[in-house]
Every structure is written in structure tokens, then in C-alpha cells.
C-alpha positions in Angstrom: 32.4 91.2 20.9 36.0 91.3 19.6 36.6 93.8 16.6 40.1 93.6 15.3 42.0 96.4 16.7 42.0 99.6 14.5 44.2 102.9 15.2 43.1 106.4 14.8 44.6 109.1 13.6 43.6 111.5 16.0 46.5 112.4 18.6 43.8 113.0 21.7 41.0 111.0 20.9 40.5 107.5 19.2 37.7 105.7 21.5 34.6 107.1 23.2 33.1 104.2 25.9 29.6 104.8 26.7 27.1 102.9 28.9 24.3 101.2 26.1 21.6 100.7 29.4 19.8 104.0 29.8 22.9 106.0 28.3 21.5 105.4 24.6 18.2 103.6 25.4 16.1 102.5 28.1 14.1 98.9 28.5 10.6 98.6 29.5 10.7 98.6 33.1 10.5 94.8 33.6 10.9 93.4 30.1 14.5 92.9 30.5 14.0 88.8 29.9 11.7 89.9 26.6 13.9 92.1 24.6 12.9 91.0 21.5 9.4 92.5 22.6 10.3 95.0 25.1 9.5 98.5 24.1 12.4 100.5 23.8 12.9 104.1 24.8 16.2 105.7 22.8 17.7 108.6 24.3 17.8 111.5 22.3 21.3 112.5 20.1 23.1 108.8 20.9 22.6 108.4 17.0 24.1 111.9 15.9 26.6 111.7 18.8 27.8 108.7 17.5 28.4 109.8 13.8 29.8 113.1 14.9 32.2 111.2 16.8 33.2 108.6 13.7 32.8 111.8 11.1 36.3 112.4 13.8 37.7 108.9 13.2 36.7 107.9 17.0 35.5 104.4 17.6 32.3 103.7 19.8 32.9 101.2 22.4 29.4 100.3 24.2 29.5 98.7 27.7 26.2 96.5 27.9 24.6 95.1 31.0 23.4 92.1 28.4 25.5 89.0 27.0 26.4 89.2 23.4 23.1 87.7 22.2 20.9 89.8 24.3 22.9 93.1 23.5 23.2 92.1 19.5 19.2 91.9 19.6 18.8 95.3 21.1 20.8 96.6 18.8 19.4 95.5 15.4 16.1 96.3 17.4 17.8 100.0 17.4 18.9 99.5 13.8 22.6 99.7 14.4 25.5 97.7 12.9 28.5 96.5 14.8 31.6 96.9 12.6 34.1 99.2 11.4 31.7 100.6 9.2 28.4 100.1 11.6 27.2 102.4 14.1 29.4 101.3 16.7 32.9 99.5 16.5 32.6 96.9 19.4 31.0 96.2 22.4 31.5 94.6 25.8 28.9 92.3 26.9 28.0 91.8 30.4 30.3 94.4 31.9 29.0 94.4 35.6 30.6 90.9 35.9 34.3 92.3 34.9 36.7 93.7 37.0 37.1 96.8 35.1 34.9 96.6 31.7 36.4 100.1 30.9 40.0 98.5 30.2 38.7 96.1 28.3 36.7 97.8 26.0 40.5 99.5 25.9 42.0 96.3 25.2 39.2 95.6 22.4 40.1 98.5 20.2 44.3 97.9 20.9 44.7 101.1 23.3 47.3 101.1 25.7 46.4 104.9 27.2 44.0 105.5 28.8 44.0 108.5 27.7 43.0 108.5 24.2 39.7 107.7 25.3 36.5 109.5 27.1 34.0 107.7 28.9 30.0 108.9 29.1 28.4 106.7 32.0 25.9 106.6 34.3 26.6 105.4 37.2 29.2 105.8 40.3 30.6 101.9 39.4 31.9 103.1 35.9 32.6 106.6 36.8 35.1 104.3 39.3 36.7 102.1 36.5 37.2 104.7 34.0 39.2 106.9 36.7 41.3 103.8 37.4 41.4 103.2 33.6 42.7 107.0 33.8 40.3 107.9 30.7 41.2 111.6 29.2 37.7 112.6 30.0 35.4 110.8 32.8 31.9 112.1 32.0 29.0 111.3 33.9 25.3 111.3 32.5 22.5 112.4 34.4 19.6 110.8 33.1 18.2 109.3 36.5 19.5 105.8 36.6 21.8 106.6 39.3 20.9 109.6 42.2 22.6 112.9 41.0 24.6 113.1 44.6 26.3 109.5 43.6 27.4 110.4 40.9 28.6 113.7 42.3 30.2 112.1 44.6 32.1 109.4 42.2 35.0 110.4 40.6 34.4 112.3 37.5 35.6 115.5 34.9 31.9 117.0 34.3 28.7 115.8 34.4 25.9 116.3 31.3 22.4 115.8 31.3 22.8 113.8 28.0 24.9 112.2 25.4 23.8 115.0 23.1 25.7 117.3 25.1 29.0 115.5 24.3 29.8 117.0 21.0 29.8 120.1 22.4 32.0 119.5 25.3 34.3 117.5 23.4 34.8 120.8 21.0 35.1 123.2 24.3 37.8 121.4 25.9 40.0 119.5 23.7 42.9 121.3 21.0 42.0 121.8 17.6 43.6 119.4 15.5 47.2 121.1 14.2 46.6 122.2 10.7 49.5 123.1 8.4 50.3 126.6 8.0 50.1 128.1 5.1 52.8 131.0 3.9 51.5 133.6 1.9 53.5 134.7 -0.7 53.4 138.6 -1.9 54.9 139.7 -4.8 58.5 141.4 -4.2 58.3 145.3 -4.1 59.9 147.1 -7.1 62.5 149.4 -6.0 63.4 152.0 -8.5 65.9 154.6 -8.2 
């Protein structure tokens, strides 16, 4: 879904990609043709992740294995908003079908380097395109969809068992944000004679 383009004011990191199948909630096994009635299972923290992330000025860019109707139906299932102000910024339907969905969720939200963005997928595919896309962080999450050797094996910075996890990576290996210095000013000493 094209978002007009929107730049942060973060210097290391203004869009996190992450994988909407099984990264922040898992179909039925099955039901993928019934999502309106499907139940769904969502994976623990993709909420809070998300709003710490935006609380940062970082746009959300989901990667969705559905086309714009399906994935726009699983996500007011899920309650979230697309938008600048919604849960998540933008989304890319249908990203098996692209050549590299990762760029263009990069070319959605106007980034030209890669490296103002992290990716959390799932699977050796992705972990593939966001290393091409040369992504600051390529994050792979082990929650099962893919074997834990593949995606050992794949191209990748670290692996988490989560998307919860993120937040706290994110603080352990990126710079703290330059803050002015402040002078402290002491009174001059009196000198007597």
C-alpha cells in the first residue's frame, strides 16, 4: 500500500521491515482462504514493539504474504491502523512474488540507504533480500516457520526468539542519540588580597 514518503529524524534508524506472517501473528493452519474467520494467533510484544519503535520516530513497514485486501482484513481483524498515525506506516502486499520486497518497502517510505533500516524476518528468502538491500541490522526470528539451521545458515546480524526481544537489541547495539552538552557555569572565585 503506498504511504506518502515521510523522513525521520533519527540519523541511524527511520524504518524497521518486519515479516506480518508468523512474525506478528500466525493463521489457522489451513484457513488462509477464510481470513475473515480464521482464528488468529498474535505473537507476543509485535504491539509494544511497534509503539516503542514509533515512540523513536521509526516507521513500521510489514511484508505480507497476502494481497492488499487480504492483508487489510487481517489487520483490522488485529485492530491496527495503517497510516502515519496507525500502528504501522505501510505495507507491502504479496512480497513472495517481488524480486526483493525488502527494497521496496525502502522505496515505499522514500529511503535510499539501506542502512537506515533493520529487518526482523523469518525465513532464509528475506534474511537473503535484506542483505542484498544491505539493511543496518538483518535480524532473524526464530519462531519455527523456518528450521533454526536455515536460518543459521542465511545471511544474518543475530537471531531472536521474538519480536519482543528487538527493543532490547536495538538499545544494546545502536549509539545513543547525540544530546547537547550542557556547560555548567560556577560562580567566579573571589580573590582577595
Amino acid at each position: 500500500m503506498i504511504q506518502p514518503a515521510h523522513r525521520m529524524t533519527d540519523a541511524h534508524l527511520q524504518l524497521a521491515v518486519v515479516h506480518l506472517n508468523d512474525v506478528c501473528v500466525a493463521v489457522q493452519e489451513g484457513m488462509d482462504r477464510f481470513l475473515a474467520t480464521a482464528a488468529l494467533d498474535r505473537m507476543a510484544g509485535a504491539e509494544a514493539t511497534f509503539s516503542w519503535l514509533r515512540k523513536r520516530g521509526v516507521r513500521i513497514c510489514l511484508l505480507s504474504d497476502y494481497d492488499e485486501s487480504q492483508t487489510l482484513l487481517l489487520l483490522k481483524r488485529l485492530g491496527w491502523t495503517v497510516g502515519e498515525a496507525g500502528t504501522v506506516q505501510q505495507f507491502v502486499p504479496r512480497q513472495q512474488e517481488l524480486d526483493n520486497p525488502v527494497l521496496q518497502a525502502h522505496a515505499l517510505a522514500g529511503l535510499t540507504k539501506g542502512r537506515l533500516s533493520i529487518t526482523a524476518v523469518d525465513t532464509p528468502e528475506l534474511l537473503r533480500h535484506s542483505n542484498a538491500a544491505r539493511v543496518h541490522f538483518n535480524l532473524a526470528i526464530c519462531n519455527g516457520r523456518s528450521p533454526y539451521h536455515a536460518l543459521a545458515t542465511a545471511p544474518h546480524h543475530a537471531m531472536l526468539d521474538n519480536l519482543r526481544q528487538l527493543p532490547d537489541f536495538l538499545v544494546r547495539h545502536l549509539p545513543e542519540p547525540a544530546r547537547p552538552t550542557q556547560r555548567l557555569y560556577l560562580p567566579r572565585p573571589l580573590y582577595t588580597a
